[in-house]
C-alpha positions as CSV (number, residue, x, y, z in Angstrom):
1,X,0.0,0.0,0.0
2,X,1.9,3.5,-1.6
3,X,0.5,6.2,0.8
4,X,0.6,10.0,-0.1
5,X,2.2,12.1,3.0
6,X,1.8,15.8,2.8
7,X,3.7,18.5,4.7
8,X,1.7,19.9,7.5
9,X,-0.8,16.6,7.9
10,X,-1.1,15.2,11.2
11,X,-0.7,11.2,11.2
12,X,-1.9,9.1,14.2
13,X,0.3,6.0,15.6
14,X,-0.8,2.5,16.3
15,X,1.8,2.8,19.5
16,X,2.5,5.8,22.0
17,X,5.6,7.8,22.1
18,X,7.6,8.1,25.8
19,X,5.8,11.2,26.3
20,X,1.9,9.9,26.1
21,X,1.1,11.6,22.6
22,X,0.6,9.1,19.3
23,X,-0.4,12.5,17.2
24,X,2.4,13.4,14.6
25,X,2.9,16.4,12.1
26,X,4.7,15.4,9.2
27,X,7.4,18.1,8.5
28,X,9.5,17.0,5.7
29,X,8.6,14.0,2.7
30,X,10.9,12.5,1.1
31,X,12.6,8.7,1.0
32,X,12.5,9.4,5.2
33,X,10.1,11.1,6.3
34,X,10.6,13.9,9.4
35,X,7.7,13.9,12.2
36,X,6.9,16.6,15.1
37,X,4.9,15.0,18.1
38,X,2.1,17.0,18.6
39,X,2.7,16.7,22.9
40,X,5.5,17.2,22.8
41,X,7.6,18.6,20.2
42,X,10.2,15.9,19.7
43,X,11.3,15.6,15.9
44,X,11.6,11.6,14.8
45,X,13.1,10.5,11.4
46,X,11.1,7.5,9.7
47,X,11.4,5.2,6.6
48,X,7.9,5.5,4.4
49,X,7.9,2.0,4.9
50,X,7.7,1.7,8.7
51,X,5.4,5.0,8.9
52,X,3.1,3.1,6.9
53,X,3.3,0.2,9.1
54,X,2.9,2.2,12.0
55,X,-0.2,4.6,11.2
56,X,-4.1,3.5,11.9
């Protein structure tokens, strides 16, 4: 399944971060893809491929 990411759309997460939040702002697409947790603020850097597997 090919997804289409866009900047600025929020993505929810089948698992929690640390801090409690499993919302996430995409802020850069590309081959990796770079995420903002909406909670709190922490930038992660994912593979398409395990964003995909990891979204509801």
């Amino acid at each position: 399944m090919m997804t289409d990411f866009t900047v600025g759309q929020i993505v929810t997460t089948k698992k929690n971060h640390p801090c409690g939040g499993n919302r996430w702002e995409i802020l850069r697409v590309g081959a990796d893809l770079i995420l903002r947790c909406l909670k709190c603020g922490h930038h992660v850097m994912m593979s398409r491929a395990r964003l995909e597997k990891s979204i509801r």
